[in-house]
C-alpha positions as CSV (number, residue, x, y, z in Angstrom):
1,X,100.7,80.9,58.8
2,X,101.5,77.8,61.3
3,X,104.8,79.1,61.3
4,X,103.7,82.9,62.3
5,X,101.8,81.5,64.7
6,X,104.3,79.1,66.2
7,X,107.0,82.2,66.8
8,X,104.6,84.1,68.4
9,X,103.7,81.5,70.8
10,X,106.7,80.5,71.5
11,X,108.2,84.7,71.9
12,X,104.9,84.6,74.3
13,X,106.1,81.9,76.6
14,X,109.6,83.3,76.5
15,X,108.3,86.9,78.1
16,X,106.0,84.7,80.5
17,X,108.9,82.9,81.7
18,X,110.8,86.0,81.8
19,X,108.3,87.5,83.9
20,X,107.3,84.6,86.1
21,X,111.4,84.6,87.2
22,X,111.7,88.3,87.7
23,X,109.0,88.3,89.6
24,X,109.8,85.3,92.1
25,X,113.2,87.1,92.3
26,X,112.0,90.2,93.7
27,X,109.9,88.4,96.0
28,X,113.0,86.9,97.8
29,X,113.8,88.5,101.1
30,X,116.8,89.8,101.2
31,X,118.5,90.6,104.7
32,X,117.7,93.9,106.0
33,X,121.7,95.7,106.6
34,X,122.0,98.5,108.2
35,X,124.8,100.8,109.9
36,X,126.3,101.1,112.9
37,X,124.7,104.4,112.8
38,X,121.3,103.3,112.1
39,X,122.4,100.2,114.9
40,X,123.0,102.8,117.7
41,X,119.6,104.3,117.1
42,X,117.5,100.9,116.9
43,X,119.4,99.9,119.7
44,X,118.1,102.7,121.6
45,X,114.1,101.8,120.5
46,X,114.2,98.7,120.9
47,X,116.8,96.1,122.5
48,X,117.9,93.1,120.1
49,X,120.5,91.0,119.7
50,X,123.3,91.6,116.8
51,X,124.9,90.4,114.3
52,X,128.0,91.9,112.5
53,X,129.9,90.4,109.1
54,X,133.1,92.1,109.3
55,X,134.3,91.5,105.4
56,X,136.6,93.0,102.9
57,X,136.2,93.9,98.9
58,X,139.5,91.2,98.3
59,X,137.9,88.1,100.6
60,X,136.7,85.2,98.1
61,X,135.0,83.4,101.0
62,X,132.8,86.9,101.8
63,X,131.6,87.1,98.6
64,X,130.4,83.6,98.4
65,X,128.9,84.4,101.8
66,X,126.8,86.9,100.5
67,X,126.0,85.0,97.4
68,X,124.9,81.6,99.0
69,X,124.5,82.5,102.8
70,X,123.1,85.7,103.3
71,X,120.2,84.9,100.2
72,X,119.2,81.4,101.6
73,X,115.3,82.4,103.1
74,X,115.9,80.6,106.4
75,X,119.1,82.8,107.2
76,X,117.2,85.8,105.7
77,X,114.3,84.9,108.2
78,X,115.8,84.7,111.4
79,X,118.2,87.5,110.3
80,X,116.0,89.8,109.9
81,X,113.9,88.7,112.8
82,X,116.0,88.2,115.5
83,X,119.0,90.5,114.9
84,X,120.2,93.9,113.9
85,X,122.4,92.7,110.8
86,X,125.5,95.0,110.3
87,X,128.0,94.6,107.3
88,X,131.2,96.3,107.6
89,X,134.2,96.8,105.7
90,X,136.7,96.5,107.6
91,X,139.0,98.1,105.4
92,X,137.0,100.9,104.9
93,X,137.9,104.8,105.1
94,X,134.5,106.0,106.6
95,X,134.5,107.6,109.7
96,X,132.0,105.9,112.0
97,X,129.8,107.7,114.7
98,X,128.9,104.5,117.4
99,X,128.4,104.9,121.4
100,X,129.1,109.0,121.3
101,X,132.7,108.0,119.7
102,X,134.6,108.5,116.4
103,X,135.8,105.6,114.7
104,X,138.4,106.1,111.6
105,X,141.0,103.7,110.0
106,X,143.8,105.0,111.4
107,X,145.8,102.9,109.0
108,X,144.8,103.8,105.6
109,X,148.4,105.8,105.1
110,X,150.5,102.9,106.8
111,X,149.4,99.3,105.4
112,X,148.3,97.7,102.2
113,X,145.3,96.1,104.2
114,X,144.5,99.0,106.3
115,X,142.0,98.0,109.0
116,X,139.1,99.9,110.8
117,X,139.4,100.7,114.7
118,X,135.9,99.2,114.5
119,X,137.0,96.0,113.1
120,X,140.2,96.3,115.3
121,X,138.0,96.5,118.4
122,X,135.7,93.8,117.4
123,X,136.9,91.6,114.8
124,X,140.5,90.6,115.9
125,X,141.7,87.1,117.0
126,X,145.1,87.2,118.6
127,X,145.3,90.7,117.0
128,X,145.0,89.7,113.7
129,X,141.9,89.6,111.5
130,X,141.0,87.5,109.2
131,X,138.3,87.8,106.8
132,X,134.9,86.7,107.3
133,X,134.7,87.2,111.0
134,X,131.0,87.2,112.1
135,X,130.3,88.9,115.3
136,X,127.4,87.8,117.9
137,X,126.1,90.0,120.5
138,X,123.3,90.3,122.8
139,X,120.8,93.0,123.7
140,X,123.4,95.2,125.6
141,X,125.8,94.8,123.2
142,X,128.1,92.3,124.9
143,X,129.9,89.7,122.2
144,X,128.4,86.3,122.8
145,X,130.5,84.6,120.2
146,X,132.9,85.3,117.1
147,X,133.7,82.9,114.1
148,X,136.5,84.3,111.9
149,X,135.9,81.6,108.9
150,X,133.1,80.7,106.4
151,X,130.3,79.3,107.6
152,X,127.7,77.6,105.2
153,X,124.0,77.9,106.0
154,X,123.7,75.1,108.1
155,X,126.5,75.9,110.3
156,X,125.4,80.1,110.6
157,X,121.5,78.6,111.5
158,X,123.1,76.9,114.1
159,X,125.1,79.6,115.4
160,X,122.0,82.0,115.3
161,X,119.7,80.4,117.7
């Protein structure tokens, strides 16, 4: 009977713990992407500043970005707060509708890293991109600052105030 008992309590405060963690999981902030689509049309509500992470599917540095960075509650926070967040592919195939323009990758047929006019217009340095490149810009949609490299927590909070 102690035995019983013993399972039971103990397959109790397995599903509590379960729950507890699930729970505090979903309760996490997460940052609030959008599009440049949905950008365009915020930006016409109401002015903000902006914030785009031009990334692609192969970059090991973007994903731990997204894992580590882009989850801390402090980035979330003034993320979500202060900017319009965009996160683009910039090896993507979507055709983009931004500032009464059409924005392909014209490149999909000719390279093995095709890359986005978008991220051509915005994410090169010395006409080259390299993968992460985070894009600032302020309320009129002028680029404040670009980093084209990882950037910790620390590093992005400083960056974003």
């Amino acid at each position: 009977m102690a035995l019983k008992f013993c399972n039971i309590a103990y397959a109790v405060t397995f599903i509590a713990f379960f729950l507890c963690a699930h729970l505090s999981a979903q309760e996490v902030e997460k940052v609030r992407w959008i599009s440049f689509e949905e950008l365009e049309d915020s930006l016409a509500v109401k002015p903000k500043k902006v914030f785009i992470d031009f990334y692609t599917d192969w970059c090991t540095y973007c994903r731990k970005m997204d894992k580590v960075v882009f989850t801390n509650p402090e980035v979330t926070k003034v993320l979500n707060e202060s900017y319009y967040a965009v996160r683009f592919d910039a090896e993507t195939d979507s055709t983009v509708s931004f500032g009464g323009r059409e924005f392909i990758n014209d490149q999909i047929e000719k390279s093995r890293t095709p890359l986005h006019q978008i991220a051509q217009f915005l994410a090169l340095r010395e006409g080259k991109f390299v993968a992460p490149t985070l894009v600032f810009l302020d309320k009129e949609f002028n680029i404040t600052s670009r980093y084209f490299t990882y950037m910790d927590s620390k590093k992005l909070l400083r960056a974003l105030e």
